[in-house]
C-alpha positions as CSV (number, residue, x, y, z in Angstrom):
1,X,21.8,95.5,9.6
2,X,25.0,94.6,11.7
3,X,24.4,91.6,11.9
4,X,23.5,90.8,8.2
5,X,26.6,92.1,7.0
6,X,28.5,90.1,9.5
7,X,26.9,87.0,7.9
8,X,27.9,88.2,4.5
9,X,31.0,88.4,5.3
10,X,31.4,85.2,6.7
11,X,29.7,83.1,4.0
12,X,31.9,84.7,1.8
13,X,35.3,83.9,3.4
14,X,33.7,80.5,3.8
15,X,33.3,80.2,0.3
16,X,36.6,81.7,-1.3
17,X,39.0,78.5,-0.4
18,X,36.2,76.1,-2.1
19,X,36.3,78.7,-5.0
20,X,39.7,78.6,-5.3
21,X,40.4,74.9,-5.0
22,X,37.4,74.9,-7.8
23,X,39.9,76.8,-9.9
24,X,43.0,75.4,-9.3
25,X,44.3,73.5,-12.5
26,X,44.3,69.9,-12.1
27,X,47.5,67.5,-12.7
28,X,47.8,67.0,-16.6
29,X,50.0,64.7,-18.6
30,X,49.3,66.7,-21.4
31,X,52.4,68.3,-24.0
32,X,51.7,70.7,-27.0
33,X,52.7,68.4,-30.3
34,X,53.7,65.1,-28.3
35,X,52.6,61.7,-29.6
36,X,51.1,58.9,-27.2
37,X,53.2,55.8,-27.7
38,X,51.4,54.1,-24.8
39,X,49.2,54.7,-22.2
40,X,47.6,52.8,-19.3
41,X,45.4,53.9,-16.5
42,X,47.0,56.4,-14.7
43,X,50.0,56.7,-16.7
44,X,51.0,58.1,-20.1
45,X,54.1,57.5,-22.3
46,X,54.6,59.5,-25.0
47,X,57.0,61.5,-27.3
48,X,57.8,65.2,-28.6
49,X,60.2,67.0,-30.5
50,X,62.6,69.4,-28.5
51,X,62.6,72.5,-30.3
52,X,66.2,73.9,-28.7
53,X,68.1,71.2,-30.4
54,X,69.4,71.3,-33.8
55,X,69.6,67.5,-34.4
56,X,65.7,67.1,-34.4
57,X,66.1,65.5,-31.1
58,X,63.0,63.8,-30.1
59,X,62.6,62.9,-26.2
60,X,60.6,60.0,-24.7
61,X,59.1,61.2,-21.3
62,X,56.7,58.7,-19.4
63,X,53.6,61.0,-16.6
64,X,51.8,59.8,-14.0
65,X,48.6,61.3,-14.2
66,X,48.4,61.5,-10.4
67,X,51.0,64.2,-10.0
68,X,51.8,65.3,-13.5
69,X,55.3,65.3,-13.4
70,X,56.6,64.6,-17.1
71,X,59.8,62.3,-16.8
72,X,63.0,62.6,-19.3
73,X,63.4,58.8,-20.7
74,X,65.4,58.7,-23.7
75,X,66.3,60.7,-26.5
76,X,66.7,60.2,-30.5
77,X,69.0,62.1,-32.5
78,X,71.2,61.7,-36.0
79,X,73.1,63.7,-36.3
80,X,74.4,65.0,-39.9
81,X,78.0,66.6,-39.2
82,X,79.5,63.1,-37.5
83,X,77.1,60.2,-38.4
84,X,76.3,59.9,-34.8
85,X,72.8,58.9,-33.7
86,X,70.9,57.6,-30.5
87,X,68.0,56.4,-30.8
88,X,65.1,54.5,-28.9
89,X,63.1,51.1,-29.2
90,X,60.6,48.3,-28.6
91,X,58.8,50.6,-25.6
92,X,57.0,48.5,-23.0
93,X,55.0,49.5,-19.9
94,X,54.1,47.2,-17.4
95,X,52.4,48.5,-14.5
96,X,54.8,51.2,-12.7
97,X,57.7,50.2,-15.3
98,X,58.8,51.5,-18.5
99,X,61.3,49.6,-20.1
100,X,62.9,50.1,-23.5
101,X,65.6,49.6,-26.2
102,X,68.7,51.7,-26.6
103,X,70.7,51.9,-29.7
104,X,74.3,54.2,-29.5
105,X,75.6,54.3,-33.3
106,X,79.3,56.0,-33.7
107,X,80.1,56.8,-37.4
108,X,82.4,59.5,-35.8
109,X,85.5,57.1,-37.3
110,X,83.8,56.6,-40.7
111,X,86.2,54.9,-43.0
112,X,88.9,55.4,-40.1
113,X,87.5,52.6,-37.8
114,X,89.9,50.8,-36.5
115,X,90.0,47.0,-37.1
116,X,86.9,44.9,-35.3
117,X,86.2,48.0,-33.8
118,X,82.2,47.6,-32.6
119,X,80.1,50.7,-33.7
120,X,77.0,50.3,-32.2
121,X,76.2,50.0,-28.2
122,X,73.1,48.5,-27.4
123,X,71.2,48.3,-23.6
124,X,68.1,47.7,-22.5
125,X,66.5,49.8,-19.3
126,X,64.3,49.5,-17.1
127,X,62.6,53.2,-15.0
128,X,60.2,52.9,-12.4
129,X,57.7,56.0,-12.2
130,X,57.2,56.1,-8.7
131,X,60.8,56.2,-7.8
132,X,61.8,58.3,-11.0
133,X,64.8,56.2,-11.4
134,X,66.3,53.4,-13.5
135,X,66.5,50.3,-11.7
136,X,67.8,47.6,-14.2
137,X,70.1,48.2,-17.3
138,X,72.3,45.8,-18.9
139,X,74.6,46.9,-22.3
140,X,74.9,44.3,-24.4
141,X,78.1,42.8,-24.7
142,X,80.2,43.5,-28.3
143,X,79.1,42.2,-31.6
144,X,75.6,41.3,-29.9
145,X,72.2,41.9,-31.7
146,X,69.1,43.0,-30.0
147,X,66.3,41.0,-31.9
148,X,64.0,43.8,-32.7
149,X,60.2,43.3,-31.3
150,X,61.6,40.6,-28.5
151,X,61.6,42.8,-25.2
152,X,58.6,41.5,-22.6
153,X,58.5,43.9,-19.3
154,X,57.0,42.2,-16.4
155,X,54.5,44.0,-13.9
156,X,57.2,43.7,-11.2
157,X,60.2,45.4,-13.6
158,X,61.6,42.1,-14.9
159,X,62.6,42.7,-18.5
160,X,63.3,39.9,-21.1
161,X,64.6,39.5,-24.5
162,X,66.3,37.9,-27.5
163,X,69.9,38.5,-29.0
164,X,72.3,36.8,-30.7
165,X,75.9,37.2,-29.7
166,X,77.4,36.8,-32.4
167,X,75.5,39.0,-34.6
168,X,72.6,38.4,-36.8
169,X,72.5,35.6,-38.2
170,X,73.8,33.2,-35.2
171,X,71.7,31.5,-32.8
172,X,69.9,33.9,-30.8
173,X,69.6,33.5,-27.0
174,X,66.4,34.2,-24.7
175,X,68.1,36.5,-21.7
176,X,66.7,37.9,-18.8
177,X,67.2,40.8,-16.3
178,X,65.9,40.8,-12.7
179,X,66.0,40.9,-9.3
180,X,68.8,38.3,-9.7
181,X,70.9,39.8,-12.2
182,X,71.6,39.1,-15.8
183,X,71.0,35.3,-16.8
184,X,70.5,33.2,-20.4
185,X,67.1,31.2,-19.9
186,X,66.9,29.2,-23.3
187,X,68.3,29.7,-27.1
188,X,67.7,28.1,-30.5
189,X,64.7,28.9,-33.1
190,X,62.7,31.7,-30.6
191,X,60.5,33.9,-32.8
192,X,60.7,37.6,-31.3
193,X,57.2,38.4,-31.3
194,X,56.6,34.8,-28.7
195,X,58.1,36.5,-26.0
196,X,55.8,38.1,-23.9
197,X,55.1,39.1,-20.5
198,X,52.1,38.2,-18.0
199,X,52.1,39.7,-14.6
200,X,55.7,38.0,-13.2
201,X,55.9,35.4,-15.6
202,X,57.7,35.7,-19.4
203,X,57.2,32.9,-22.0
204,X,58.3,32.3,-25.4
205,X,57.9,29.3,-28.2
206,X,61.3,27.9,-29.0
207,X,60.4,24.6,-32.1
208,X,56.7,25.3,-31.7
209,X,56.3,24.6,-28.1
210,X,56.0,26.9,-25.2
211,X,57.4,27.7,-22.3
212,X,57.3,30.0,-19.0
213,X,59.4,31.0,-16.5
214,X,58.9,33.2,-13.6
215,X,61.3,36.4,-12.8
216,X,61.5,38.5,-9.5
């Protein structure tokens, strides 16, 4: 009789850590009232409303489905008491990269702006998941236009894109950001929608004809 409640006892302490790891909730890149925006294996990026805030702030957050962990990206706001608003673009994921488009409008001065006085910052960022940190991000320079739809994330963080720096309107110029900094690769007739991305390499049609180049 001893000994059959010895083995009892052991088959169940032998059991209770496989029960438990049974039970223990698995890694989830899930968010009550979020909205996927993309999603690849492994990785989910997606938005939702933050309830706290009383600009109707909505947050971009970007998950690795391996851990869980729910990563703060960018936020969009207006805001109704100064014209103010921040707000997000053109989201890419490539790989371990998110990359997107950042526009900063002040109306803070409203009709006291001073004279060529620029209201809108634009940049353009790129985050790596697995080091939960921006790695590349480049503010356009004054009175430049992001062309909307143009940003093309490489698998290896490079990040390309049109804009035209002297507003819309003006010649727009294909630019780049990589391992080896900020550079201008091409400009003239570029449609936004022809830039794309492939592994390391970006290409674009400039006059009907394509062309590639390879970033780091």
């Amino acid at each position: 009789m001893r000994v059959l409640i010895a083995s009892l006892c052991i088959a169940l302490v032998a059991t209770a850590p496989a029960s438990a790891a049974r039970n223990k909730a698995k890694p989830s890149c899930a968010k009550k009232g979020s909205y996927t925006v993309l999603r690849a294996p492994g990785v989910r990026v997606f938005t939702a409303r933050v309830t706290d805030e009383e600009e109707g702030l909505v947050r971009l957050y970007a998950c690795l489905s391996a851990n869980g962990r729910k990563q703060e990206l960018a936020d969009s706001f207006e805001s109704s008491y100064n014209g103010t608003s921040d707000g997000f673009s053109d989201v890419r994921l490539a790989g371990r990269y998110v990359a997107w488009h950042r526009d900063e409008f002040d109306g803070s001065c409203k009709a006291d702006c001073p004279p060529n006085y620029d209201q809108s910052d634009e940049t353009v960022t790129v985050y790596d998941l697995r080091r939960a940190r921006i790695v590349r991000n480049w503010a356009l320079p004054e009175f430049t236009t992001y062309r909307s739809r143009s940003l093309a994330l490489t698998q290896r963080g490079g990040l390309a894109w049109l804009a035209s720096p002297d507003g819309l309107g003006t010649t727009p110029q294909l630019e780049v950001l990589d391992a080896d900094g900020r550079r201008v690769l091409d400009s003239g007739t570029i449609a936004a929608t022809s830039v794309r991305a492939e592994i390391s390499i970006v290409s674009w049609v400039r006059d009907g004809i394509e062309h590639f180049a390879r970033l780091r």
